[in-house]
N, C-alpha and C positions, 0 to 999 in steps of 0.2 A: 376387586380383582387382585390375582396372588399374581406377584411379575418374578420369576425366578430366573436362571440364570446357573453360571459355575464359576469357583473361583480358580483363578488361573497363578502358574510360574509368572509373575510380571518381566522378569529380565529385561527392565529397563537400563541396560547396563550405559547407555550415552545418555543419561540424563543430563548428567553434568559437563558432556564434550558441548562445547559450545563448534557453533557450525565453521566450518572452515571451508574456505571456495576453491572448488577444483578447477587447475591451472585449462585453460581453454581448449579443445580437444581440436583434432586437424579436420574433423566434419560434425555435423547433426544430421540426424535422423527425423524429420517431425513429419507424424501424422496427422493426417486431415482429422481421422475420429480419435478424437481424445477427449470425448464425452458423450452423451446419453444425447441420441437424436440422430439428425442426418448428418452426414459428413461435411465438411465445410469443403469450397469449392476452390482450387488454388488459382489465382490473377497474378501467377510468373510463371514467366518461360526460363527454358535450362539456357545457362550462360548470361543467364540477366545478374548484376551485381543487387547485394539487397544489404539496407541496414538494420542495425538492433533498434527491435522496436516494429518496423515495420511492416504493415499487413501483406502479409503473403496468401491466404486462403481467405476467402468470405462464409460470412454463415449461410447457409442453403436452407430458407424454409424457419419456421418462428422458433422450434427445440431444435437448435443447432449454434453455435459459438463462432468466432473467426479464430483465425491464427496469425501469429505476428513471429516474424523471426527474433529466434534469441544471440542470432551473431551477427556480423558485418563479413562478405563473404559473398561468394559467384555458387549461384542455382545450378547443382552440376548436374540431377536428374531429376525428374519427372515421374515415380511409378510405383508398382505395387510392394509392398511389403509384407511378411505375416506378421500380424498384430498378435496381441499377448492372448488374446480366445483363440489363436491358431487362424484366424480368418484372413484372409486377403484386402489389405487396407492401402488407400493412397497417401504417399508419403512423398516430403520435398526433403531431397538429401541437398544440403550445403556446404561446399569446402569454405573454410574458417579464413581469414586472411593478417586475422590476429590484431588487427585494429580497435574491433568493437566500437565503431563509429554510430552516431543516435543517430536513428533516424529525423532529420529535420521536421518532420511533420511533427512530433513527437510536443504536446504542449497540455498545460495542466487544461483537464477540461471543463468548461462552463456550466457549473449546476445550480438553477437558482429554483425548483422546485419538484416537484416526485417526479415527474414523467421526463425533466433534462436527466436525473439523479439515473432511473432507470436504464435510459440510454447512456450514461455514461456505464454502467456495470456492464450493460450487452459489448458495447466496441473496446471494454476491456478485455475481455475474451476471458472471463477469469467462469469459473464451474467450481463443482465443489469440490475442495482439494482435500476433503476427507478421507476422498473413494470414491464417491457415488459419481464426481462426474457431472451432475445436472445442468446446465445452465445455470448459473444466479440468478440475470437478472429475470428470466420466469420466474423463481420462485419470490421474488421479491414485486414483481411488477402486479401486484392485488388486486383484481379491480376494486372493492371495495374496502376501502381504509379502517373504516370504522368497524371490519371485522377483527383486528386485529387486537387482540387482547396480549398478549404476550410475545417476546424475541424470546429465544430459546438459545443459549448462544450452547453449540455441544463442544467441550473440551475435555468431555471423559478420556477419551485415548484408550480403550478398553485392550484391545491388543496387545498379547506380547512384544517386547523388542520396542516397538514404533517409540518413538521420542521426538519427531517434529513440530507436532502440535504440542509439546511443552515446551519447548526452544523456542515459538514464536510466543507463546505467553511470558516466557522471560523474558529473551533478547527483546519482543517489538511488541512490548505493553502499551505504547504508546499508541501504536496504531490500533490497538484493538481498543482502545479506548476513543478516540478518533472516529472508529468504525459505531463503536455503540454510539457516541453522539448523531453520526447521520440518518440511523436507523431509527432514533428517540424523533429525529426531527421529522425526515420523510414519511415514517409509517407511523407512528405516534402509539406506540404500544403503551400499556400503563404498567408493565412492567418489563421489566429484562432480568432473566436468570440466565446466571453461568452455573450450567453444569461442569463439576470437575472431580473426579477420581481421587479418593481419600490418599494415595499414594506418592502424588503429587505435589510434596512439600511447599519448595520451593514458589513453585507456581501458582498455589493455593495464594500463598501469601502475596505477590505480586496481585493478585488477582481482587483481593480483598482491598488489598491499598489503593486500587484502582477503583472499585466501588465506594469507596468513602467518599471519593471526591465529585461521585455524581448522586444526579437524586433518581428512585426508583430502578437501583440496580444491586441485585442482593446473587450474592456467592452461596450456589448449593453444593456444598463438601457434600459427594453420596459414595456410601461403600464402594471397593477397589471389585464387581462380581458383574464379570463377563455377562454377556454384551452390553454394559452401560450404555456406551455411543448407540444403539442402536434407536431410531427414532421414535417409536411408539415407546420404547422403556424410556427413554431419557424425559420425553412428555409426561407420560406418570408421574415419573420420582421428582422430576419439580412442579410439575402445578397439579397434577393430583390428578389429570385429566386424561378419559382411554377412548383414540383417535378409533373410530368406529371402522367395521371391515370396508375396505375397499376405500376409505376416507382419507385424507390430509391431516397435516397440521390444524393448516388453516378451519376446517371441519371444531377443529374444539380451541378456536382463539391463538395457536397458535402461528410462529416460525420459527424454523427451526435452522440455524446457519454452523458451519464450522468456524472454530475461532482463528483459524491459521485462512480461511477463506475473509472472513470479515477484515482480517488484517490487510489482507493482499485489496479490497477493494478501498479502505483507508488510504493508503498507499499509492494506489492509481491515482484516485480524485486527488490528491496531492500534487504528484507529481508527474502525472499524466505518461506513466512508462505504462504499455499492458503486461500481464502474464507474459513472461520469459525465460524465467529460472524455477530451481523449487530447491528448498533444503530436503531433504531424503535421510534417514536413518537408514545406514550399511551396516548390517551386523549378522549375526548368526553362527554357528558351531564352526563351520567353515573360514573364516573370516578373521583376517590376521591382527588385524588394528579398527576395530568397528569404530564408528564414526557421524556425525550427522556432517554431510557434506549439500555444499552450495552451486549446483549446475544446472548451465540452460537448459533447457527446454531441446530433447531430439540428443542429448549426450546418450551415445554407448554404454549398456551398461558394465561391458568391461573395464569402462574409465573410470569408475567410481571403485570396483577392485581393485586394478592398479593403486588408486590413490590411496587405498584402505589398505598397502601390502600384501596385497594379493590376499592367497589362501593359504591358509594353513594346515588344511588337508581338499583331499578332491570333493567339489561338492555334489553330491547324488541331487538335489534338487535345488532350482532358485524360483525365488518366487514373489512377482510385486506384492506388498501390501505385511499383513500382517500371518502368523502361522494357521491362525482359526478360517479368515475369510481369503487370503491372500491369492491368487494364481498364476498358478507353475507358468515359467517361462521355456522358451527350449534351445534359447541361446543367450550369449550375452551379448550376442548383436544388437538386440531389442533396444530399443532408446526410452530413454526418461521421458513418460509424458507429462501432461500438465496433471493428472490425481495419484501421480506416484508419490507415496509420503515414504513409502520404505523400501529397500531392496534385501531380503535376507538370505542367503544362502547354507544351507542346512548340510552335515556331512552325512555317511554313510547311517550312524548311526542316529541322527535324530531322522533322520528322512525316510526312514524304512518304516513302512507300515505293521499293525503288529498282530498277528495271526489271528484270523477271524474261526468263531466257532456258532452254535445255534444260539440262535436267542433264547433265553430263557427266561422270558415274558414277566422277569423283573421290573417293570413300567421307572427306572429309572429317569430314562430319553423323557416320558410325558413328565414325571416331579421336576424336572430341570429345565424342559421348555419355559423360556421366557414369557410367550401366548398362552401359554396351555395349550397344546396341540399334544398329538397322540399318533409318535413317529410309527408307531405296533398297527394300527388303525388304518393309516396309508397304506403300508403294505399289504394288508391285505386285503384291500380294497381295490390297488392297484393289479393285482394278480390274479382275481377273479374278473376285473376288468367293469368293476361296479364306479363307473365315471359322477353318477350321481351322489353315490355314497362321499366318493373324495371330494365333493362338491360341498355336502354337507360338514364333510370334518372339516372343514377349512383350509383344507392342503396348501389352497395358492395364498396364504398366509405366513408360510412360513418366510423366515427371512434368511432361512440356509447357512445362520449363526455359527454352527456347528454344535452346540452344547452336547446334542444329543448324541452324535459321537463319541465327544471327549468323555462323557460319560460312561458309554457303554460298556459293561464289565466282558460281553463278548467279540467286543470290538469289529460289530458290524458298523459297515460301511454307510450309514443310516440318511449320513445330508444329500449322498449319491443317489439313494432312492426316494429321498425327500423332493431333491431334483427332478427325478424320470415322473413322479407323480404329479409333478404341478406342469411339466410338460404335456403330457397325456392327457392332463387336465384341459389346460389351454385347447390343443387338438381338438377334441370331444365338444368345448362349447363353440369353436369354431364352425365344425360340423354339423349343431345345433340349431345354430344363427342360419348357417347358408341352409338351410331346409326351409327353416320358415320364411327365410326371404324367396323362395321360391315362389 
């Protein structure tokens, strides 16, 4: 299997800002969805005082997470917000009282085999802070052990700008070494790969010092070529293995974790704090003083500008995440949630789209898809409204990377219509199923 990809501007330019903590803000913002599942359910009322640390929302249902406050501070409302998909989400806004007092309950938790281990990851409230969001401890909670051939630790960072997940492989080596011991212990893989982005000096080398000292833990240096981090490429390029359609990791021995997520659940078992904070990479054309900055959990994203010196010119677009997968925000009301690793705000000039003209059925999009997939194929598949055909190309495959975009010499809008295809898709088998269950 060919795994292609494109190489990108990396503008890692806060590689070397070491994180610095932003001064405590006069509220948070936290949302109940701040990951892949049902929304967690909040257990405070407005005007109840709450500490850092503790739980203020419950998980709802097995893929769902809790939430714990990241300040000491009076629950001043109860209600919806718009979430960064534009969606209407429930949120506990908190005024701050500048104490940051622990919650008392607050104590290292009791892990003496997989299924305490497991529960302690769930009532950490931690998900995966790469992006995705998931839950951990689902993705950790196996039911069978012995399928596990491989941890898969991803610390490509493939993204423009993002620098958090190499700020925790510097600064807190420790923990992600901490982290791979419990995962050697509880899941008992026979190997552990660190994937990590040739670009990544520094971190490389922390990274390798840190596998010396254990056994069955080997450092995979893989060229600096968009979408590394992505999970079915990252599985490839270190154990040679291609997660079949519709499959897992676990499907070909693997797991696959982020190293800034394994850090954070190090860290808990430790010292029994949940998910609270996050370091965030601020940076972007816009942005006066970029920065990897250290804030709760539900901060404004205006307070992370502020702290970066604002702007240095107006910005046309913000947007969590990275430039390729990232999305647009539409204020900087929006709060930090727990899988924001970056905030970038883009000026006039990077953020304008750039005149789209006909295709001209250069199959560039197919040479640079990572899968092989055939963005030309979609369309017009999807335009004829031939839902079998998109079935067959593999459309809901795609992982909406963007390569095929950044490629495009006619700078069609390609992952937008990659999008509406795997939509229509979905639609179509949906309607499918309810026939024959008739």
């Amino acid at each position: 299997m060919r795994l292609s990809g494109v190489r990108l501007l990396h503008k890692k330019n806060t590689s070397g800002c070491i994180p610095q903590r932003l001064p405590l803000p006069e509220k948070v913002i936290i949302p109940m969805s701040m990951h892949i599942g049902k929304p967690a359910v909040p257990v405070v009322k407005v005007g109840q005082r709450v500490t850092v640390g503790e739980l203020i929302a419950k998980a709802d249902g097995f893929i769902s997470a809790p939430v714990h406050s990241s300040v000491s501070g009076k629950v001043k409302k109860l209600g919806e917000i718009t979430g960064y998909g534009g969606n209407k989400i429930t949120a506990i806004e908190i005024e701050t009282d500048g104490y940051q007092e622990i919650c008392e309950s607050i104590a290292q938790p009791v892990v003496t085999d997989f299924e305490s281990f497991v529960t302690a990851v769930k009532e950490s409230g931690i998900v995966g802070l790469g992006g995705a969001g998931f839950p951990t401890f689902v993705k950790l909670g196996v039911k069978d052990i012995s399928a596990v051939k491989a941890v898969v630790i991803n610390a490509a960072e493939c993204e423009p700008y993002i620098t958090s997940d190499t700020r925790t492989m510097i600064d807190k080596a420790e923990y992600i070494k901490k982290g791979i011991e419990l995962l050697q212990k509880y899941l008992q893989p026979e190997k552990v790969y660190i994937g990590i982005e040739n670009n990544k000096k520094e971190a490389i080398a922390k990274m390798k010092e840190l596998a010396l000292e254990m056994d069955k833990v080997e450092v995979k240096v893989l060229p600096a070529i968009y979408p590394q981090g992505g999970e079915k490429v990252l599985v490839y390029n270190t154990m040679g293995k291609i997660i079949p359609k519709g499959g897992l990791p676990l499907d070909v021995g693997a797991v696959v974790i982020n190293c800034t997520t394994l850090s954070a659940i190090a860290e808990y078992i430790e010292t029994g704090m949940p998910l609270i904070e996050k370091c965030i990479t601020v940076d972007g054309s816009a942005v006066k003083e970029p920065k990897n900055v250290i804030a709760p959990i539900g901060t404004p994203l205006e307070k992370l500008f502020e702290f970066c010196g604002g702007f240095k010119s107006e910005p046309k677009k913000i947007i969590y995440g990275g430039p390729m997968m990232g999305i647009a925000v539409s204020s900087t009301d929006v709060p930090v949630i727990k899988n924001t690793n970056a905030v970038i705000a883009m000026d006039e000039k990077e953020a304008t789209p750039p005149k789209t003209t006909a295709c001209i059925n250069c199959g560039e999009c197919a040479n640079h898809c990572p899968l092989r997939l055939d963005p030309r194929e979609f369309s017009k598949a999807l335009k004829l409204g031939l839902f079998d055909e998109l079935q067959g190309l593999n459309a809901d495959l795609c992982m909406e990377c963007g390569c095929c975009s950044y490629v495009c010499p006619a700078k069609r809008p390609i992952v937008q219509n990659n999008k509406l295809a795997k939509q229509k898709l979905n639609e179509y088998l949906r309607e499918q199923k309810a026939k024959e269950d008739k």
